[in-house]
C-alpha positions in Angstrom: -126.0 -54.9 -91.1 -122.4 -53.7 -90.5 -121.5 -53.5 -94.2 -124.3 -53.6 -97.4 -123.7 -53.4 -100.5 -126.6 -52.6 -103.6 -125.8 -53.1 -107.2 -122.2 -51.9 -107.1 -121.1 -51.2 -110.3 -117.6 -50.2 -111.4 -115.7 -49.3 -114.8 -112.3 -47.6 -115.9 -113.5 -46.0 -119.6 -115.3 -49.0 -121.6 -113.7 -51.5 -118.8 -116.1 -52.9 -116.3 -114.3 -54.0 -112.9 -117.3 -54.9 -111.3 -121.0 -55.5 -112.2 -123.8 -55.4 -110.0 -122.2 -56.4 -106.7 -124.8 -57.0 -103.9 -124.0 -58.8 -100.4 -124.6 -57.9 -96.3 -122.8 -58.8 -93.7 -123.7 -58.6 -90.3 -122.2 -57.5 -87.3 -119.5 -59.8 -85.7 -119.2 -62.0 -89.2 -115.7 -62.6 -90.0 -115.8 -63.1 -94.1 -113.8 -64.1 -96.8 -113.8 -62.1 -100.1 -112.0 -64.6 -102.3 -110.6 -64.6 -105.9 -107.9 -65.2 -108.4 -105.6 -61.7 -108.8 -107.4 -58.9 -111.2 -110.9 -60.2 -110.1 -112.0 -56.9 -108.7 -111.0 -57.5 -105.4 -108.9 -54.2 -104.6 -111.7 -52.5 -106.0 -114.8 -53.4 -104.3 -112.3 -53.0 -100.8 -111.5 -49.3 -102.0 -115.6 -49.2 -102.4 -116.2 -49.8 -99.3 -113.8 -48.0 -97.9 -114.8 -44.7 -99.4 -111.8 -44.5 -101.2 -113.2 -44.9 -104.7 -116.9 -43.4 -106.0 -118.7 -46.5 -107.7 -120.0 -45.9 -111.4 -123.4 -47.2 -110.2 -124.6 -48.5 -106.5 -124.1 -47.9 -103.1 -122.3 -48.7 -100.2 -123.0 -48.6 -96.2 -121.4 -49.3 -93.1 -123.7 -49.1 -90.0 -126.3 -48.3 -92.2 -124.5 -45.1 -93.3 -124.6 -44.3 -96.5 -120.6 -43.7 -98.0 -122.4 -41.9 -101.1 -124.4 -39.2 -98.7 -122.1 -39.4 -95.2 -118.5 -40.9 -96.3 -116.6 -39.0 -93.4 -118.9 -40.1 -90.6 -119.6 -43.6 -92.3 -115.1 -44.1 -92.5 -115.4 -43.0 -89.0 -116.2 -46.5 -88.0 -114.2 -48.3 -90.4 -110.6 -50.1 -89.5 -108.6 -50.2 -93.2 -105.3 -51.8 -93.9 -104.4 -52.0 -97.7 -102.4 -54.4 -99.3 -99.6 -52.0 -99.3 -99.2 -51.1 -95.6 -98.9 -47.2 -95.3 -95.8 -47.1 -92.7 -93.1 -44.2 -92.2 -90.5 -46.3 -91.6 -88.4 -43.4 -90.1 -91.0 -43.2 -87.7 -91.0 -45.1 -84.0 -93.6 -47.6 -83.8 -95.1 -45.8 -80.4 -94.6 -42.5 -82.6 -96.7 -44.2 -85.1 -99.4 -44.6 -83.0 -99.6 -41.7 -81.1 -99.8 -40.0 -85.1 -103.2 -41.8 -85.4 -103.7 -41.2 -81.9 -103.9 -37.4 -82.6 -105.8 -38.0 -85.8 -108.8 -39.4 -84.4 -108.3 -37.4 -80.9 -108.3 -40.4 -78.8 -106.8 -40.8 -75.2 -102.9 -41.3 -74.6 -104.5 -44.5 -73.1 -105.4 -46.2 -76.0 -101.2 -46.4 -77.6 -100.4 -48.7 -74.5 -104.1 -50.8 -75.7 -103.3 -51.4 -79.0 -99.5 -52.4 -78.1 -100.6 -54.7 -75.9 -103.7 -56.5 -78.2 -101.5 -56.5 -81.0 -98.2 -57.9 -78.7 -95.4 -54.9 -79.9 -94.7 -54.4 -76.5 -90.8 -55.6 -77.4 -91.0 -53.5 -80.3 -92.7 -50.1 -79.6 -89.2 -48.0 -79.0 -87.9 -49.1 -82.2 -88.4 -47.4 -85.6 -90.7 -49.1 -88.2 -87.6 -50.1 -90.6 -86.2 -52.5 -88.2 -88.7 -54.6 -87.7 -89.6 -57.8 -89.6 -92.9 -58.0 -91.7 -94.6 -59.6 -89.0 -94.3 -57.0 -86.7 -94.4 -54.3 -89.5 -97.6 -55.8 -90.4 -98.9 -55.4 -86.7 -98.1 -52.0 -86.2 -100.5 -51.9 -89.6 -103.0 -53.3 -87.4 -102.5 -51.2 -84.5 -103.3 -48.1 -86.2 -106.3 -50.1 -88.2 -108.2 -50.6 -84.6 -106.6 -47.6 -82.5 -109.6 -46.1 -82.9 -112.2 -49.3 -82.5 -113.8 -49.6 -85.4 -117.1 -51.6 -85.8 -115.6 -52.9 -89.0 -112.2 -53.7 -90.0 -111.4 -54.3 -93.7 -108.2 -56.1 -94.6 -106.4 -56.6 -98.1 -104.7 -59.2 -98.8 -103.8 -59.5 -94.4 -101.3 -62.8 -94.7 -99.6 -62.7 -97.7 -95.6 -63.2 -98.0 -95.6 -64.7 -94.2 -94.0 -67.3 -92.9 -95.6 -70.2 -91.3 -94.8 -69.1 -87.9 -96.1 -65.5 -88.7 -99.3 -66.5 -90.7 -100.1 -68.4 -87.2 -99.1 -65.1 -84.9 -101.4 -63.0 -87.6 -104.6 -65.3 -87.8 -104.5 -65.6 -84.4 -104.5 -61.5 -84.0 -107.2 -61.5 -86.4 -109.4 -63.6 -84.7 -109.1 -61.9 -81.1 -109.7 -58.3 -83.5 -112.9 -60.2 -84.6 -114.5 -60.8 -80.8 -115.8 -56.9 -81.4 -115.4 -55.8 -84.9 -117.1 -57.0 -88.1 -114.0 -58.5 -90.5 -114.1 -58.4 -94.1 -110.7 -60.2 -95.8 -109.6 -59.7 -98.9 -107.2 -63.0 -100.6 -106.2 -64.8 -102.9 -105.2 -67.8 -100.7 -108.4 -70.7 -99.6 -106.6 -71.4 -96.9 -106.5 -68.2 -95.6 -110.4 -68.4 -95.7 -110.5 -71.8 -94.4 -108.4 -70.8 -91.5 -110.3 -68.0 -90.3 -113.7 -67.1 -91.9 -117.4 -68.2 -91.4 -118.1 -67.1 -94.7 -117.0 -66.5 -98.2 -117.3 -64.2 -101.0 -116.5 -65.4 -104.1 -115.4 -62.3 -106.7 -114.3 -63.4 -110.5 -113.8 -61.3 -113.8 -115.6 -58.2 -111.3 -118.9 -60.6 -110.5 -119.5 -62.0 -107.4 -120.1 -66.2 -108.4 -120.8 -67.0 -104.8 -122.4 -66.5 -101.1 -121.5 -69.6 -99.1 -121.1 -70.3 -95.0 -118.0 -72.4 -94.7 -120.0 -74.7 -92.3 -121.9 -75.4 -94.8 -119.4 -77.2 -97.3 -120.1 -80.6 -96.0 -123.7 -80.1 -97.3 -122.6 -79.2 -101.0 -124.6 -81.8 -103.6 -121.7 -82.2 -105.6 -119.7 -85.0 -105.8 -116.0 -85.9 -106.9 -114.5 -89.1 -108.0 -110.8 -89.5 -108.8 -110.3 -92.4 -110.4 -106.7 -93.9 -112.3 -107.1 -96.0 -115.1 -104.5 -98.4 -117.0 -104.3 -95.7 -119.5 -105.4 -92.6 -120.9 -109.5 -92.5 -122.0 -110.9 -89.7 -123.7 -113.0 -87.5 -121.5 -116.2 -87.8 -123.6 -116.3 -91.8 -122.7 -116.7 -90.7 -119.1 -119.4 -88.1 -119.6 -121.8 -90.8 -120.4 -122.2 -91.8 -117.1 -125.2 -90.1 -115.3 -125.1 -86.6 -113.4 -121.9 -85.6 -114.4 -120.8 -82.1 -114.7 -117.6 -81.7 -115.5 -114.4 -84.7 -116.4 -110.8 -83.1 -115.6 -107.6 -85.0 -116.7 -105.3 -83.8 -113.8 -102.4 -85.6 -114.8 -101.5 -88.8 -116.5 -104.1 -91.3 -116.3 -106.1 -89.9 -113.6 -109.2 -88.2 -114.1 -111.8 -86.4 -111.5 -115.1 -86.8 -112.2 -117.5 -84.2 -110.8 -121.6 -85.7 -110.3 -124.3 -83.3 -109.3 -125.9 -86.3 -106.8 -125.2 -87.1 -103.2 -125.3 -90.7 -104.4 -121.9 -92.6 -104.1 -121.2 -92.7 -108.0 -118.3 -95.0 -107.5 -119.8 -98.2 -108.5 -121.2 -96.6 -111.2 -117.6 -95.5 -112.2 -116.7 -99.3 -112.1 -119.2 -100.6 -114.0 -118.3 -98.3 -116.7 -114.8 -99.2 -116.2 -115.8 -103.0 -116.6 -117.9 -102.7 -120.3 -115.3 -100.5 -121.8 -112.4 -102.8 -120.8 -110.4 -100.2 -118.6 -108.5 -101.7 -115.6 -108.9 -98.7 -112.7 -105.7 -98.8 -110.4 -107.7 -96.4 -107.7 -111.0 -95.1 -107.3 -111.7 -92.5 -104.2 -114.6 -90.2 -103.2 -112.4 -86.9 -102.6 -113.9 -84.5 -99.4 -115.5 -81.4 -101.0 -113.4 -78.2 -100.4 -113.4 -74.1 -100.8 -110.2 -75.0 -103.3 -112.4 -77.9 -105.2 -115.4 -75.2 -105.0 -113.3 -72.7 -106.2 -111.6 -73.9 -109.0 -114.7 -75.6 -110.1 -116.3 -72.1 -110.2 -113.9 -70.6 -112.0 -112.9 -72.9 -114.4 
């Protein structure tokens, strides 16, 4: 496993920011760590990363242990924060060759990153003139200078434009062809764009271990339906499998059913004995934002 984590524990005096984390992930995986802001995100990447010592657990990356080996286990390990660490006095090819000397690499390897990460237009200019796009590349230049085996990101996409967020996913997923990717973000469709897998983090526990392939297959069912007028939600929670009734706005309501059976004729029947006119009645796809907020709620 390229990153495995054991009963990760956490806590800031009597606060706990994470309880009992435990996931793998394997070599080549690109994942998702997903949650609302203050769910422990930050955290568990600063974990992993060997910059903070857990209360309780462990930590590994190539099946070195961060608690017993941290310098040889960071040694393979690609990190860019949320914050992106830049001297922006610096020139970007000045950047580079920085890291370059840090981890005693070849003068070769500055003109490879350049040219994966596509700043050959911008490697004679200094940091503070280039747009976050290309800021946040140079961030991912010195992340892989030195090939890692695993490449954590925090919070990769956020703030871009459409136009960027395309440029940046599509970095990320030529990055992935030899490195193990861990994201960290607030934003589904960041996830849905990019990830086999997700991690689901909330109030520092981690809710959920899903393959994104495998959404289609989820056993839960929604049904929006709009009615003439508003019903109280406990008249709809009579009807059979249902977990949850949400009034989204107005008089339309989503009903979620823990059966793979279409539950919309159901929904009519009940419509029919109660005297409620329904002006639409859909079967609405299963998503990681449906999934999400249902988990959270």
């Amino acid at each position: 496993m390229s990153i495995k984590v054991v009963n990760l524990t956490k806590s800031y005096g009597k606060q706990r920011v994470l309880s009992n984390i435990n996931f793998e992930i394997p070599a080549g995986q690109i994942t998702g760590l997903l949650g609302p802001n203050g769910a422990g995100k930050s955290t568990l990447m600063k974990i992993i990363t060997g910059y903070l010592i857990p209360n309780n657990g462990e930590a590994k990356i190539n099946q070195i242990s961060l608690a017993n080996n941290k310098i040889n286990a960071q040694k393979t390990i690609g990190y860019l924060p949320e914050q992106n660490p830049l001297y922006d006095e610096m020139y970007v090819r000045e950047y580079l060759e920085f890291h370059r000397n840090i981890h005693q690499l070849p003068s070769k390897r500055i003109d490879e990153v350049i040219d994966i990460t596509r700043l050959e237009k911008e490697a004679h200019k200094k940091i503070e003139q280039l747009s976050k796009g290309y800021k946040q590349r140079v961030g991912f230049a010195a992340a892989i200078i030195h090939e890692p085996k695993v490449l954590i990101l925090d919070e990769p996409t956020s703030g871009f434009d459409p136009k960027q967020l395309v440029e940046i996913r599509n970095l990320i997923k030529e990055i992935s062809k030899s490195t193990t990717v861990l994201i960290s973000t607030h934003i589904m469709q960041e996830v849905e764009a990019l990830c086999e897998r997700v991690l689901i983090i909330n109030k520092g526990e981690l809710i959920a271990d899903k393959m994104m392939n495998n959404f289609n297959s989820y056993k839960q069912q929604i049904i929006e339906v709009e009615f003439d007028y508003r019903v109280e939600k406990v008249a709809l929670e009579i009807l059979p499998n249902v977990d949850n009734v949400i009034n989204t706005k107005g008089f339309v309501y989503e009903i979620y059913f823990s059966t793979e059976i279409d539950m919309r004729p159901k929904v009519f029947d009940l419509a029919h004995d109660i005297g409620l006119k329904i002006v639409s009645l859909n079967k609405v796809n299963q998503s990681l934002e449906n999934y999400f907020l249902e988990l959270i709620k």
